[in-house]
Structure formats: C-alpha cells, structure tokens
N, C-alpha and C positions, 0 to 999 in steps of 0.2 A: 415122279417125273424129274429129268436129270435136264440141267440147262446142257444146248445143242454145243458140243464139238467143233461145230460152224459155224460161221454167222449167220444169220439171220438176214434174208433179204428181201422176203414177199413172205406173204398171210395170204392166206385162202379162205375163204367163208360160204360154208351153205347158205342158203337162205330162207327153204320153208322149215321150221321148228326151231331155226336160229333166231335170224331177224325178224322175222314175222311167224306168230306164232298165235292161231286158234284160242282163244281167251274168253269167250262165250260160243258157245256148243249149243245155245236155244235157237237161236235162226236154223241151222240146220235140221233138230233135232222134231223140231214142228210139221217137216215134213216127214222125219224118218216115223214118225209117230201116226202121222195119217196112212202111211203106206205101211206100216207094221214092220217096221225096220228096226233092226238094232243099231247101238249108238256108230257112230263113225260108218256106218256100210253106206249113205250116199255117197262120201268121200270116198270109197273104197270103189262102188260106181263110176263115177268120174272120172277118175285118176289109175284106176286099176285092173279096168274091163281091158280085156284084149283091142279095143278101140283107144282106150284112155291111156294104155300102155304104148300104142304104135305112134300114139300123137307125140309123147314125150322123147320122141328119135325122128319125128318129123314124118312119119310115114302117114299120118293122119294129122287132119285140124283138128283145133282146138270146137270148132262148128260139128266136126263129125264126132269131138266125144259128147257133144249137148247133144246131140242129137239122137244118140247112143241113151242116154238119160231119160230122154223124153218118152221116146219109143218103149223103153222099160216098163216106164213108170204110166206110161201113156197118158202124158202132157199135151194138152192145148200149148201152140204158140204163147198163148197170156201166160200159161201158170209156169210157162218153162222160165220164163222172162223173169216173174216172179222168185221162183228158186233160185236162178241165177242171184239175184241181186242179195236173197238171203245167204246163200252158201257162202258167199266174202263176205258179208256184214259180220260174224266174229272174228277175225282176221285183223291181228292191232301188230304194227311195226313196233319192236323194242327199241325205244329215242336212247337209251342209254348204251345198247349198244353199239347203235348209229355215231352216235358220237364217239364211241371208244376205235371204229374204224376210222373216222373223221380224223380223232388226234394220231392214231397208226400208220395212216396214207400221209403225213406229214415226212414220217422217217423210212419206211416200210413200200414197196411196192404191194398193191394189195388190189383182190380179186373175187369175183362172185364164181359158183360153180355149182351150179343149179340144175336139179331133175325137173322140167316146167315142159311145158306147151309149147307151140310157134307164137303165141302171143305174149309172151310172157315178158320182151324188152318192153314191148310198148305198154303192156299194161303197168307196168313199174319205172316206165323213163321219169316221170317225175320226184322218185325221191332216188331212185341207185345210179347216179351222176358221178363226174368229173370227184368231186367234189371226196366221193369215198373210195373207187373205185378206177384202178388202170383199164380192167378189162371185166366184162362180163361174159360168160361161157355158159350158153344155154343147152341143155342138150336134145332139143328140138331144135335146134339150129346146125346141132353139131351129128346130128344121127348117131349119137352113140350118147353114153346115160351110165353115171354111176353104178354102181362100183366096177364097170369097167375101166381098166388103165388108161385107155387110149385118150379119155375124157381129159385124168390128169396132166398125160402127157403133155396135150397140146397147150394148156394153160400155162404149163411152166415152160415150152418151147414161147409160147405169144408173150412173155416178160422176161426169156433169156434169164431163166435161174436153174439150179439145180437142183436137183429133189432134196436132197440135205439141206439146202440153203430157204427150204418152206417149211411152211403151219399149213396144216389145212385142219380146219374147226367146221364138224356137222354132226349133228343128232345120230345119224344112225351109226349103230358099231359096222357094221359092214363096210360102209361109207368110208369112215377112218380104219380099219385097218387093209383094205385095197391101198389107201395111199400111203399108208406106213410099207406095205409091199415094194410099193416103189422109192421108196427111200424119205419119203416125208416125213415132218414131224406130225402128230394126230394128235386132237383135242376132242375125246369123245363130250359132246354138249349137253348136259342135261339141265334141267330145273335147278340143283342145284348147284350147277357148276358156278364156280369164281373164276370170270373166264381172264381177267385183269389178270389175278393172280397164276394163274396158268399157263397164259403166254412171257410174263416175268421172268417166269420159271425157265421155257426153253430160249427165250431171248437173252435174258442176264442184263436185260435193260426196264429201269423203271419208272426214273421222272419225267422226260422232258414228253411222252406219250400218253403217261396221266395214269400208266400202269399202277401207280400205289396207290391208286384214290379206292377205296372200298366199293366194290361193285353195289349197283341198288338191285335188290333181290324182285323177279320179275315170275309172277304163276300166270300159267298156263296151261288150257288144258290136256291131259295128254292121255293117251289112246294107250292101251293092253300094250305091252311090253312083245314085242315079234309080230305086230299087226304090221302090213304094209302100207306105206304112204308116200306120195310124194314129196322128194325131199329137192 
C-alpha cells in the first residue's frame, strides 16, 4: 500500500463488521438450533430475504423485515420480540476503533457508510455522534446501498472532497474495490488488519492522530468467506 499522491482530507468507515462487529454467535445460534438452521442463516433471513434486502434502499421497514422472520419461522408476537432482543445481544462496538475515529475527526473530515435498515440512525444515535463523525450515510435513507457508486458519490459530494482526497475502510472486497473505482483510497478490513498502520500508510501522517500507537487486536466472529451480509 503506497502513501496517497493527495492529501488526505476525509475517511470513510463502514460500520457492520468494522465498528461493530458479532463477537458471540450463541444468542443467535439458540434459535438457529431450534429451527435447524445453519450458522449465520438467521442473519441471512433478516437482512437478506428479498424483504430485508428492499428495507436496506428503504423500500421496505425494518417492521416488514421482522415480520418477514416471524412468518418464516412462524413466530408468536412474544418469541419474535424474544429473537429480536437475542439477534443484537452479540453485537459489541470495537471502543478502540471508536477512539481511533475520535482522534481522526480531530484532523480528518470523517464519515459512516452504511448498508442498514430505515432505523438504523436512531438505533445507533447514541454512540455515532458529532463527536466521531461529519455525516452519516445510510442507505435506507439514501435508496441506493453499496457497492453501488452512487452511495459513494453523495458522501464525498455531502463533505466537498474528492475521491482521491478519501479512505474508505469496510469488510467487504466488493465494498472497497467499487470505491477504489471511483477513485478512492480502500482499506480492505479484516480481523487482522492494523487499521492505524494502514491509514499511516495512505495518509503519511502519524502522531498527533495516534496513528503509531499499536492497534489492540480485536476477534470476532466471522462468517464463510463469500457469505452475504449486511455491511
């Protein structure tokens, strides 16, 4: 990886398998167990049924993909309620890369860009604030959803930067190389990526952000390599 030609003036960040990231897989897998599910296919239910797919471009709620679940699975109101609360219960925010954003949006214009639901600000206004973040880009908000262009585009039109003059950091290769298409710099993310060292690397910047501090190494769990998810 070659530090950028450009400056460096915004970071972009996914958010599901970046920042928050599935880290115990027993809350979900209790039910995939009762219904004779293989691992990760609730998640793959919710998020990937032709209902849980139209929610994430806003043509459906986030109520019609539970809904969509229930029906499946043929859930009582109680146990759907139940699920619910299980299926986020392993879902833990990474604090150290919280803060490596935190010290970033100090010098860095910096960004969420997320494949989520119509609920998904509200469900997360309390930790992806002011604080880390210029703008967040949902795309249930936005009707359109990675790895489409159009998603990028508008994020770097909504902080006036140029595609050269970006990072954009998420899990999936497709994800990162659509925005390398448009001229972005890309951070494929993995378990063991050293993302500190990474972004060093394309910025050429590395104390006053906290870039040389040695990343704390962060497992989680992760799904078949080509499985689909929301990212």
């Amino acid at each position: 990886m070659k530090t950028s030609s450009a400056a460096i003036t915004a970071i972009f960040f996914d958010l599901g398998g970046v920042l928050v990231r599935t880290t115990d897989l027993e809350p979900r897998r209790k039910w995939e167990q009762r219904f004779g599910m293989r691992d990760w296919a609730l998640q793959d239910l919710f998020f990937n049924s032709p209902v849980g797919q139209a929610a994430q471009i806003g043509r459906a709620t986030t109520a019609d993909a539970w809904a969509h679940v229930a029906a499946t699975l043929g859930l009582s109101a109680e146990e759907l309620s139940q699920l619910q609360a299980d299926f986020w219960r392993g879902d833990t925010f990474d604090e150290s890369l919280l803060a490596l954003v935190r010290s970033l949006h100090v010098r860095y214009k910096t960004g969420l860009i997320s494949n989520a639901m119509p609920d998904a600000r509200a469900m997360y206004a309390s930790r992806l604030n002011g604080d880390l973040f210029d703008i967040l880009v949902f795309s249930g908000e936005e009707g359109v959803k990675k790895p489409d262009p159009e998603i990028f585009r508008r994020a770097l039109a909504r902080l006036a930067v140029r595609p050269e003059e970006s990072i954009f950091v998420d899990d999936m290769p497709e994800n990162v190389v659509a925005a390398q298409a448009l001229g972005m710099h890309g951070v494929h993310f993995t378990s063991s990526t050293d993302l500190r060292r990474a972004l060093a690397q394309l910025t050429g910047f590395t104390e006053s952000a906290g870039l040389a501090q040695p990343q704390e190494r962060y497992t989680a769990a992760r799904r078949p390599e080509g499985d689909a998810r929301s990212t």
